[in-house]
N, C-alpha and C positions, 0 to 999 in steps of 0.2 A: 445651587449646589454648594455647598462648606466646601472651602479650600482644605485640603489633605494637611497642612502644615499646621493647623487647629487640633487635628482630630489627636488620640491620643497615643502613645509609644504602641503598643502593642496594636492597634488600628495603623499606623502605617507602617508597620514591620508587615503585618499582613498584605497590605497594599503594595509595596514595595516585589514581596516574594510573587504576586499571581504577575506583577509588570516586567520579574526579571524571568520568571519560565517563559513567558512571551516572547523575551528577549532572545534567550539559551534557543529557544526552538526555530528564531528567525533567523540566529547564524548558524545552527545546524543546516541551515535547508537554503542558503545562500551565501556563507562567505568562504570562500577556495581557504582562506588561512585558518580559520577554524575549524573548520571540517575536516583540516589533514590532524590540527593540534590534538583533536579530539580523537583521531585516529590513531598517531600514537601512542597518546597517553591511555590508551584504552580505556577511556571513558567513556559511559553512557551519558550524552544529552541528559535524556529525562529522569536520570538519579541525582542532576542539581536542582531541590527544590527550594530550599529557603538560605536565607544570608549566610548562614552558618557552612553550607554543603560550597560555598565559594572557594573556602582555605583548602579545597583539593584540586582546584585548577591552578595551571601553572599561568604568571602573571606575564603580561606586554610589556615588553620594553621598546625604547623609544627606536633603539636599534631593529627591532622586529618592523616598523612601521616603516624603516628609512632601509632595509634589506629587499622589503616585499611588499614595498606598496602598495601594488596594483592588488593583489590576493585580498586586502581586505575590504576590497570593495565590493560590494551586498545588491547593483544593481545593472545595468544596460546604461553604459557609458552615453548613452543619448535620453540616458532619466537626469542627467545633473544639470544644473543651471548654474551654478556660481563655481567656481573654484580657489582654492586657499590653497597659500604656501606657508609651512612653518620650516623654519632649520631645525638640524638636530644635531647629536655629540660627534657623530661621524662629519661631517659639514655637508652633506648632503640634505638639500630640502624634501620637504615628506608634502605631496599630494594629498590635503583633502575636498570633495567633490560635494558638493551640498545639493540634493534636491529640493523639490518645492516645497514636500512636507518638511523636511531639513529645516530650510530658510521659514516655514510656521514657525516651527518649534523653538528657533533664535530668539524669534519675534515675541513667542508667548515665553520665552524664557526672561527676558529683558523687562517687559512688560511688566510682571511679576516681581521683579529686581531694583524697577523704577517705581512702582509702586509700597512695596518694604521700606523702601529711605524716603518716602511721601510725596512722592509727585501723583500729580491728579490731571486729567482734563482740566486744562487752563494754561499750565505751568509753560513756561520757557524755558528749552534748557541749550546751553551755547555746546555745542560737541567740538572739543578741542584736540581732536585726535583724525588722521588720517581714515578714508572711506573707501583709499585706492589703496595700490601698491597689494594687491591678494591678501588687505590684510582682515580679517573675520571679525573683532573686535568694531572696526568703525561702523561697518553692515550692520551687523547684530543690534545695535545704539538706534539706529536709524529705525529700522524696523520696532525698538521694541516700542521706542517711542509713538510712534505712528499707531501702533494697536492700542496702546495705552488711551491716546487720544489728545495726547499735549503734541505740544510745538515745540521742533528742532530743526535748530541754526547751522549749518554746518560750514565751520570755518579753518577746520584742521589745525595740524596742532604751529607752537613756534607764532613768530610775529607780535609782537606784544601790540604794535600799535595799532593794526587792525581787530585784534580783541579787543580792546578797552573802545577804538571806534565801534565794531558792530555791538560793546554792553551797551555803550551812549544811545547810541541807534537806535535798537531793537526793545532794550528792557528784557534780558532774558532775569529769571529768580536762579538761573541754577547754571551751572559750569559744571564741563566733566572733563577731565583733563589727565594729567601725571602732576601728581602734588607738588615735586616739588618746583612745577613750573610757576605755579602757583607764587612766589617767590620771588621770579623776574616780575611776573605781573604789577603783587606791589610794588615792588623797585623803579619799572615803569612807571606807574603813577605818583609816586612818589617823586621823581626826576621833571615830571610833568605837569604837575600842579591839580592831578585826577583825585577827586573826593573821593574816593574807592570804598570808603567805612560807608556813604548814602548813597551808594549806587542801588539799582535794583537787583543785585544779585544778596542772594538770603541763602543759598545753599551751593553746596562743593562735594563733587562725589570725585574720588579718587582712586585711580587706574594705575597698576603698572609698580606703587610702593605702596609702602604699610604706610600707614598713622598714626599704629598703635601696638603697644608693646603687648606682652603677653597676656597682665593683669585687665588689657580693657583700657589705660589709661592712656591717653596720646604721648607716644613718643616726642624726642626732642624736635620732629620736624612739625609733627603736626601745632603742638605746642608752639615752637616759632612762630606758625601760621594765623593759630590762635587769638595769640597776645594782638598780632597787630590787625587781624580782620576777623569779627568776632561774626564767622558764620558759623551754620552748622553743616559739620564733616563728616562724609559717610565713605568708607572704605570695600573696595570688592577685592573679589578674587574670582580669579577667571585662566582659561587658558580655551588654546582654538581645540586641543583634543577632545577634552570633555562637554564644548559647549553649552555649556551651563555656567552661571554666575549667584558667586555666595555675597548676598548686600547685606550690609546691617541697617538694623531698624532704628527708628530713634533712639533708643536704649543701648545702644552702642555696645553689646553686649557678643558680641560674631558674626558671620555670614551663617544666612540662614539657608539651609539646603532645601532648593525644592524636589520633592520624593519622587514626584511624578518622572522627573529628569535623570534622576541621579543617583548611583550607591558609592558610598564612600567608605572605605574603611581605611583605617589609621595601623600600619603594622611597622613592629621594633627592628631592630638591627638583626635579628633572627626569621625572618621574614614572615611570623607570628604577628596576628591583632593584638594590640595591647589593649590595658584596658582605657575605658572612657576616661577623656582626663591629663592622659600622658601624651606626653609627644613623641609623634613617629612619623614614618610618610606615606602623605595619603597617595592610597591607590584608588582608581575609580571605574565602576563599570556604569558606562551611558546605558539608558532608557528611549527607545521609543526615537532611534535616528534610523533612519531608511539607507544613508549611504554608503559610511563607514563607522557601524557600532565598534566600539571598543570593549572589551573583557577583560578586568583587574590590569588597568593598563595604571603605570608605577608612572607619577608624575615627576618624583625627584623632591617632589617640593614636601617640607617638613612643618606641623602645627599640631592640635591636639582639637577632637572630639567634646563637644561639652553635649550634654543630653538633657537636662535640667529644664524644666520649664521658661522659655523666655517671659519676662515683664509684660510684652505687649498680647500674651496671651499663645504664640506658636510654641508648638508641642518638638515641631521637625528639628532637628539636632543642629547646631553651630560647630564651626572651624573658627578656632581662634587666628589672629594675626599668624602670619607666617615668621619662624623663626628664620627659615632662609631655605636652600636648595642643598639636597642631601648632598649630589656632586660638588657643590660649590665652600662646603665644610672645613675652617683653616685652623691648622693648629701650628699658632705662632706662641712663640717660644711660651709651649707649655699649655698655653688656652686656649681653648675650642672656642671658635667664633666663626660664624658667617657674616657675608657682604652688608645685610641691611645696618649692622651693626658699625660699622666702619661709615655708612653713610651717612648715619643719625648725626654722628659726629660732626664732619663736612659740612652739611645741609645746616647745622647747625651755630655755624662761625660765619660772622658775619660779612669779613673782609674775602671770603674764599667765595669767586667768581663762577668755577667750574674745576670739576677734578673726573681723573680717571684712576681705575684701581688695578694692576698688574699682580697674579700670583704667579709663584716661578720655584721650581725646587731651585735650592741654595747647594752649592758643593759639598755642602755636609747631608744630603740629602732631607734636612726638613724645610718647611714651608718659607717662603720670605714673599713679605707684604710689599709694595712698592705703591707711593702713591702720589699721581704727579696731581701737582695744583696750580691752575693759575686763580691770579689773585684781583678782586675786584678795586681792589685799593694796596697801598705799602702801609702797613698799620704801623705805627714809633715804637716796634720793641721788636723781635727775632721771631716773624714768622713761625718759618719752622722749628722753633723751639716749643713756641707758646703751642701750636701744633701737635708734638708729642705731648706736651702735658695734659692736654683735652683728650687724645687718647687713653694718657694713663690711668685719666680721672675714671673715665666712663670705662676701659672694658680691661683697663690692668696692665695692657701691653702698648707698644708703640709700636706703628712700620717705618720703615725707611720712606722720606719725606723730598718730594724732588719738586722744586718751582720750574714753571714753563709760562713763556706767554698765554692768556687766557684765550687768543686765536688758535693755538696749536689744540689745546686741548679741546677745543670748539673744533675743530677736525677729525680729531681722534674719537670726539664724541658722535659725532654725525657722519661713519664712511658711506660710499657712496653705495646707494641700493638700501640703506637702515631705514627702517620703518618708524622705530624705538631707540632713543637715546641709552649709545653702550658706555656704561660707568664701571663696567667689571671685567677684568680679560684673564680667564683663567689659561696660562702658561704651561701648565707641570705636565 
């Protein structure tokens, strides 16, 4: 059978429209949330036929999920087998319930994911991210691997010196991690006397941050990464709502969406598609989940549609890097900027240990940046000076600049119950 992501634009627009009436008719006829939505808004079900008849539904938000959780559940609370917690803007956690075909569909979703960035039957891949703790992401890994047909390590995340033991050990070719752990790693081996450049690891797929800037090129972290371990870098995009994950392929050119799983569209500040190309935020309606399907549910998170033929031959449309999170959006004195942008920085200065990032409305009511750092060394000249000027360089502006012991921020970074190391805390 041709994988769907070969085939051409208008063959899986097609494809897409007969999977999402399938979709439309299975929450009509099983989800208490939809079936009232659809009730109010006096829509017919079966007058959503193709992608375009979507812009007359009204879209999920995160609050919708975290108000009514139980309502969007589509099955007999004794069909679920695994369950997921995600937080949300209210700080209540949101329930999601995976069944069997659920947990397939992670499986062949992953599978798919690891296979795009070249892994094969053979491969070893070291999974540097947590399997417990309700969190979807380490499962998903596990799984995808497993159908794929390679071999996975699972070491979870943190600990450098048990990683660089189970690389020794083992011979994995592939790490999967948060980039910029990636970072302690070498510094570990480097402190340690570890050949890390001939080790058996040949690839790096990268969870949780970008790589890479908008144009495709590696940002300042991955680039740091680069220079000093010359493997090849593969970037996702994922989250637990949609389950599905966007890999790039060797060509390094987007996340490649797989059609069978997923519809994405990219809509403006007007809550309109924009066109191909532009950046907006993607909204997403899952395919083919039995527990809690989702309907233009608004991720928050912001990137741009590419549709253009990829290199390696898929037809299926890319998401570029992520510019950041539409909530998370700061306009310091005068420039719009988000978080990833402040981090490229940080991640990028060598003496900077670990940092956290506080926003806070200021008494004049605009934004103020606040950025504690601790410091992996005392470098011979004013920190925080040299500090703002690598600000200024890269994004124009500077934040207020606060030193702390690198333990405290190692606290701040890790509360207790975090899954995911918190670098960002939005105040306002």
């Amino acid at each position: 059978m041709t994988d769907i992501e070969y085939s051409s634009p208008s063959e899986i627009k097609a494809f897409q429209e007969e999977r999402l009436r399938t979709a439309i008719d299975y929450l009509a006829a099983h989800s208490p949330y939809y079936k009232r939505m659809f009730a109010e808004q006096g829509i017919d079900p079966k007058s959503i036929q193709t992608l375009e008849d979507l812009t007359r539904l009204p879209f999920t938000e995160k609050r919708d999920l975290q108000l009514y959780n139980d309502d969007f559940l589509c099955c007999p609370k004794e069909k679920i087998v695994d369950y997921i917690t995600t937080s949300g803007t209210l700080g209540e956690p949101v329930t999601f319930g995976c069944t069997d075909a659920d947990l397939d569909r992670l499986a062949y979703n992953e599978e798919k994911s690891f296979a795009c960035a070249g892994l094969r039957p053979g491969n070893i891949l070291q999974l540097m991210t947590t399997i417990d703790k309700r969190f979807m992401a380490g499962l998903a890994y596990f799984l995808g691997i497993r159908k794929l047909g390679a071999s996975i390590i699972r070491v979870g995340n943190g600990i450098p010196e048990l990683q660089w033991d189970t690389i020794q050990r083992l011979h994995p070719d592939t790490i999967m991690c948060v980039p910029s752990f990636i970072l302690r790693l070498i510094e570990y081996a480097e402190e340690h006397g570890i050949d890390y450049r001939n080790s058996s690891v040949r690839r790096i797929i990268g969870i949780g941050e970008g790589l890479r800037d908008q144009d495709f090129n590696l940002n300042l972290l991955g680039r740091r990464i680069k220079e000093k371990w010359d493997v090849d870098l593969f970037a996702t995009y994922s989250s637990t709502e949609m389950g599905a994950t966007f890999s790039e392929c060797e060509y390094e050119q987007g996340g490649h969406v797989h059609p069978e799983l997923i519809i994405v569209e990219i809509i403006g500040d007007d809550d309109r598609p924009v066109p191909d190309g532009e950046v907006g935020e993607i909204v997403i309606t899952t395919l083919g989940v039995e527990a809690m399907p989702l309907l233009r549910f608004r991720t928050g998170d912001i990137a741009a549609k590419r549709t253009e033929q990829c290199q390696c031959g898929r037809w299926s449309y890319r998401l570029t890097p992520l510019v950041g999170r539409k909530n998370n959006m700061i306009k310091l004195k005068g420039t719009t900027l988000y978080p990833p942008a402040i981090n490229d920085v940080l991640d990028n200065t060598d003496y900077v240990q670990n940092y956290i990032v506080y926003v806070r409305t200021s008494s004049a009511g605009t934004d103020q940046v606040d950025v504690c750092v601790g410091l992996k060394f005392q470098p011979p000249f004013d920190a925080i000076k040299d500090l703002k000027d690598r600000f200024r360089s890269r994004i124009r502006v500077a934040p207020n600049i606060e030193l702390l012991a690198a333990d405290e921020i190692q606290r701040r970074n890790f509360p207790a119950k975090s899954r995911k190391p918190i670098k960002f805390v939005d105040l306002r």
